[in-house]
MDAnalysis code that builds the backbone (N, CA, C; Angstrom):
import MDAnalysis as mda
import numpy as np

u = mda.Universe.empty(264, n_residues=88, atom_resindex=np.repeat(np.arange(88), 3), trajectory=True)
u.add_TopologyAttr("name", ["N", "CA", "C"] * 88)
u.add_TopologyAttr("resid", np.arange(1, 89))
u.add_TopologyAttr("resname", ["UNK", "UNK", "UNK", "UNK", "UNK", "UNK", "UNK", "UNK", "UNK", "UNK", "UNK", "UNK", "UNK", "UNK", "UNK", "UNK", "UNK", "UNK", "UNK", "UNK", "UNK", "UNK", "UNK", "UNK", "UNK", "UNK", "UNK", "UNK", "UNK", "UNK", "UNK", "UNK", "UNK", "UNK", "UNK", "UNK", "UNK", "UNK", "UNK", "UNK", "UNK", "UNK", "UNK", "UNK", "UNK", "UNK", "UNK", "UNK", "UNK", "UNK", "UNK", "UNK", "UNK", "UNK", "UNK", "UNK", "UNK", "UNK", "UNK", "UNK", "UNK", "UNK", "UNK", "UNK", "UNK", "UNK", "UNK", "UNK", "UNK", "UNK", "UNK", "UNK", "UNK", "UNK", "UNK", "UNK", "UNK", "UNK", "UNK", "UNK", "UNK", "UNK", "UNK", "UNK", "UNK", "UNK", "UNK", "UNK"])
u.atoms.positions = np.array([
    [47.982, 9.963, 9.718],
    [48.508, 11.105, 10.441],
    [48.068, 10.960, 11.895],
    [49.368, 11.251, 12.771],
    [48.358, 10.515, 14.303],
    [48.626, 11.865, 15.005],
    [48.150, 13.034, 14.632],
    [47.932, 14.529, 15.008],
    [46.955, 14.752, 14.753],
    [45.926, 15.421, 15.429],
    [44.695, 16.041, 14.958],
    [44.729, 16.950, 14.991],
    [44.537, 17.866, 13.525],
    [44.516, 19.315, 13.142],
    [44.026, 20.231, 14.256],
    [42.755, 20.025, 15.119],
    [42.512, 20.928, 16.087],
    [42.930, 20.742, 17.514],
    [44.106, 19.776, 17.548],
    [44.681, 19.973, 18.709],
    [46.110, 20.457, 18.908],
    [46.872, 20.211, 17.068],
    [48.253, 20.728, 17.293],
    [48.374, 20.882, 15.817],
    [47.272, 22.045, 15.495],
    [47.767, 22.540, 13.391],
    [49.076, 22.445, 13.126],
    [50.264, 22.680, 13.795],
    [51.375, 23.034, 12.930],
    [52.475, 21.454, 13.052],
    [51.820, 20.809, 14.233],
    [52.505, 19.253, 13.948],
    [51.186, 18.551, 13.131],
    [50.347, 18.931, 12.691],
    [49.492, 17.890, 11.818],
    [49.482, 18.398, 10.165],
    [50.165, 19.602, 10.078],
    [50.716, 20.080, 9.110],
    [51.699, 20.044, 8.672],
    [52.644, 19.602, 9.411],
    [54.073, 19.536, 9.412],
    [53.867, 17.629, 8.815],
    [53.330, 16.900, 9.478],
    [52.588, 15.688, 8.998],
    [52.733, 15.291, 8.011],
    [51.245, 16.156, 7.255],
    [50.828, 16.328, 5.698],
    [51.669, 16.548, 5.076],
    [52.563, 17.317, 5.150],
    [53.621, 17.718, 4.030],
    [55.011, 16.798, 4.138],
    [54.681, 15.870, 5.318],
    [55.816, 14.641, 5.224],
    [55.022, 13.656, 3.989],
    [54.112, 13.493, 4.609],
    [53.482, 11.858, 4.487],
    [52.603, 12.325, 2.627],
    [52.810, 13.662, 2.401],
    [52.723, 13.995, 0.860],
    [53.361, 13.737, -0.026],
    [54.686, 13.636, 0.610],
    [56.132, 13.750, 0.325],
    [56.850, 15.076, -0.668],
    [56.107, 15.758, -0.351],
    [56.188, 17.356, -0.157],
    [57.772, 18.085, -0.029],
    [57.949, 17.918, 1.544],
    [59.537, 18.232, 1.942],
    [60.249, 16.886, 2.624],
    [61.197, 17.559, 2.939],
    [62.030, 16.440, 3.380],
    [63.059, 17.039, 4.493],
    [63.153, 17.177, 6.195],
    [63.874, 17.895, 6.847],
    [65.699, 17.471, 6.656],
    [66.335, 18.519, 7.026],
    [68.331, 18.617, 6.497],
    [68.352, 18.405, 8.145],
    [69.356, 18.176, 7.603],
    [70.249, 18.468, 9.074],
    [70.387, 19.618, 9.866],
    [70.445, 20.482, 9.008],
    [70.987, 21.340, 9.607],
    [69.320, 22.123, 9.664],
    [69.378, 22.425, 11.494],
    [68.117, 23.090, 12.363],
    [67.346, 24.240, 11.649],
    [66.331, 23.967, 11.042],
    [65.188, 25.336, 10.074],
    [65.556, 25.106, 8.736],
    [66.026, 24.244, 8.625],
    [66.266, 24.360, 7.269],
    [65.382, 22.568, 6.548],
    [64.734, 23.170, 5.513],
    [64.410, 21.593, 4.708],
    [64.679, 21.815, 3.307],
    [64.112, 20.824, 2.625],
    [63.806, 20.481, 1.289],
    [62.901, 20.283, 0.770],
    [62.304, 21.256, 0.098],
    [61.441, 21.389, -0.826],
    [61.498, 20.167, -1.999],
    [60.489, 19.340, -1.804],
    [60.971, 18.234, -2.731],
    [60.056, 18.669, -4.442],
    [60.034, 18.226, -5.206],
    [59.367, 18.330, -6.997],
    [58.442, 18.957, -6.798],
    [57.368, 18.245, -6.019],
    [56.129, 18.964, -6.126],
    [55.603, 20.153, -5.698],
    [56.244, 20.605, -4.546],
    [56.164, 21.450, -3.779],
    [56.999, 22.227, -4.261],
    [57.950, 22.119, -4.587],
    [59.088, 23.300, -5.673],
    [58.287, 23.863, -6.651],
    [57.781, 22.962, -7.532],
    [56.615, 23.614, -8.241],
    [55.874, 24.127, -7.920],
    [54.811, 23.839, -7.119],
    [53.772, 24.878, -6.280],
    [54.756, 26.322, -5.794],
    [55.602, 26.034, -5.059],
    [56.337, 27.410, -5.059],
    [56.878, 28.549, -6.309],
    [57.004, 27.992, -7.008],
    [57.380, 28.419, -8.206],
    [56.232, 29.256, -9.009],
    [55.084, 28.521, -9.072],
    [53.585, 29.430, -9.594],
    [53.428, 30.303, -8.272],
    [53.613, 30.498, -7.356],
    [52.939, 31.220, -6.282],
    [54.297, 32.081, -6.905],
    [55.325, 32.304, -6.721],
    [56.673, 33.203, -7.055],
    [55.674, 33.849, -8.569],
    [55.913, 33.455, -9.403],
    [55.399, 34.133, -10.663],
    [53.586, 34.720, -10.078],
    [52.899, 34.048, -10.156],
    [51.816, 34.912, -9.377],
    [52.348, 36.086, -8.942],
    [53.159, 36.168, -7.552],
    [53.186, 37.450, -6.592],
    [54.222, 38.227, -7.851],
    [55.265, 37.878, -8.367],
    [55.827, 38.573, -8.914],
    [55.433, 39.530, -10.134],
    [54.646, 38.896, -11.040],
    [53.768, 40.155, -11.889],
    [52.810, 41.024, -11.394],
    [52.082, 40.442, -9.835],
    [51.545, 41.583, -8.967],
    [52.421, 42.833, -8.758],
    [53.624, 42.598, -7.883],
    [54.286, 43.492, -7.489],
    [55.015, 44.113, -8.450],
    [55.433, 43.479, -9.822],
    [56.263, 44.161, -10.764],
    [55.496, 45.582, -11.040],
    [53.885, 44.837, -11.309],
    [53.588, 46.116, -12.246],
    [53.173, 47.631, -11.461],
    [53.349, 46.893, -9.920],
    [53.407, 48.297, -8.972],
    [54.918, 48.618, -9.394],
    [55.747, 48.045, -9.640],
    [57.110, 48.966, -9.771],
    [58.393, 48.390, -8.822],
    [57.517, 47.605, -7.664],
    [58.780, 47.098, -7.319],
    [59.836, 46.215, -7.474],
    [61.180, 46.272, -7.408],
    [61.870, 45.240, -7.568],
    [62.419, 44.219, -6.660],
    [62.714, 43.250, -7.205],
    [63.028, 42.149, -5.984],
    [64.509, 42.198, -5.818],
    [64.705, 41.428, -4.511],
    [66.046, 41.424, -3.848],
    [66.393, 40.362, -3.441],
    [67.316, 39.533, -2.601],
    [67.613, 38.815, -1.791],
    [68.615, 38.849, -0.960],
    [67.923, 38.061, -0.127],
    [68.634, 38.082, 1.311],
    [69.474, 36.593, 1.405],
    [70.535, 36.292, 2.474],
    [71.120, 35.298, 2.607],
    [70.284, 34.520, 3.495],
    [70.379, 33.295, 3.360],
    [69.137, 33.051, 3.631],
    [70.386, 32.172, 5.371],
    [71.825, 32.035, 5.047],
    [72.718, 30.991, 5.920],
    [73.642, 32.347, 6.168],
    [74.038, 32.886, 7.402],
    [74.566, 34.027, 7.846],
    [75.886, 32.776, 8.661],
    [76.829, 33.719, 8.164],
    [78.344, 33.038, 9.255],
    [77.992, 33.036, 10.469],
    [78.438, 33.081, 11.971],
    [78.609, 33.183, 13.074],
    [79.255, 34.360, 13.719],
    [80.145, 34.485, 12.781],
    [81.157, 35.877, 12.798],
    [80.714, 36.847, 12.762],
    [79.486, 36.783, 11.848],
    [78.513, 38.205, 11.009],
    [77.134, 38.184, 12.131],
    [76.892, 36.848, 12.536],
    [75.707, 36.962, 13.548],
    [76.303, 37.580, 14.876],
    [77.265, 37.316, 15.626],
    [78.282, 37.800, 16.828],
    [78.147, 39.464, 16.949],
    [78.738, 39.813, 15.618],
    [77.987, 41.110, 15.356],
    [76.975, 42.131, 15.830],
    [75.995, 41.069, 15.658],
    [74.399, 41.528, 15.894],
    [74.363, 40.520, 17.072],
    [74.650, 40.588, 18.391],
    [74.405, 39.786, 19.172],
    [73.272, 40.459, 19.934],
    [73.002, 41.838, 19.981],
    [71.895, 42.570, 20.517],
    [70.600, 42.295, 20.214],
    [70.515, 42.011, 18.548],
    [69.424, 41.826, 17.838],
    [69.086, 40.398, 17.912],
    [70.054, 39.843, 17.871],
    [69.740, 38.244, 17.633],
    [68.999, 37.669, 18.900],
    [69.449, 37.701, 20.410],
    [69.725, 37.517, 21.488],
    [68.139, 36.394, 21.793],
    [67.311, 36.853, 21.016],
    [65.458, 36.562, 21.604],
    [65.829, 35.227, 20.332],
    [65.957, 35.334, 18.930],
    [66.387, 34.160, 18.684],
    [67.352, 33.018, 18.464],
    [68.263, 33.111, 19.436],
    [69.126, 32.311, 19.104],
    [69.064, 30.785, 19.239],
    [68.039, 30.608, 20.132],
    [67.329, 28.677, 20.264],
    [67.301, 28.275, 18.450],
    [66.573, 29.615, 17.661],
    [66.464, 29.281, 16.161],
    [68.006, 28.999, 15.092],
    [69.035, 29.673, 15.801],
    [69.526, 30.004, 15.505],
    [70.847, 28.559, 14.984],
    [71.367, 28.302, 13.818],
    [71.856, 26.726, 13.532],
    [72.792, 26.910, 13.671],
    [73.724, 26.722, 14.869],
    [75.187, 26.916, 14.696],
    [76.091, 25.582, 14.117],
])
């Protein structure tokens, strides 16, 4: 890894989870791939939080995680601070 954690954590982290073979970045800008292992680790952390919060009562939802352009245009007020993030 040719980052050192205390000079740039989130590129020497970003690193680790290459050179783990962890994820894997898409094409398309913010978006990756969760590769086997790391799907799994996500998956026990999901069941973990989820019998926490069930037995308070709440239920889960989801959100889109890939919004049209049409539907973001919309919200051009709200969006405006991120749109550099934003994958057109």
């Amino acid at each position: 890894i040719g980052v050192k954690k205390e000079v740039d954590f989130s590129a020497w982290y970003q690193s680790v989870l290459i050179k783990a073979e962890m994820l894997e970045y898409y094409s398309v800008s913010g978006c990756y791939i969760l590769r086997p292992w790391s799907y799994s680790i996500w998956e026990e952390i999901q069941e973990w939080f989820n019998k926490k919060i069930k037995a308070m009562g709440v239920q889960n939802v989801y959100f889109p995680m890939l919004v049209s352009q049409k539907v973001l245009e919309r919200e051009k007020d709200h969006i405006e601070g991120f749109s550099p993030e934003v994958a057109w």
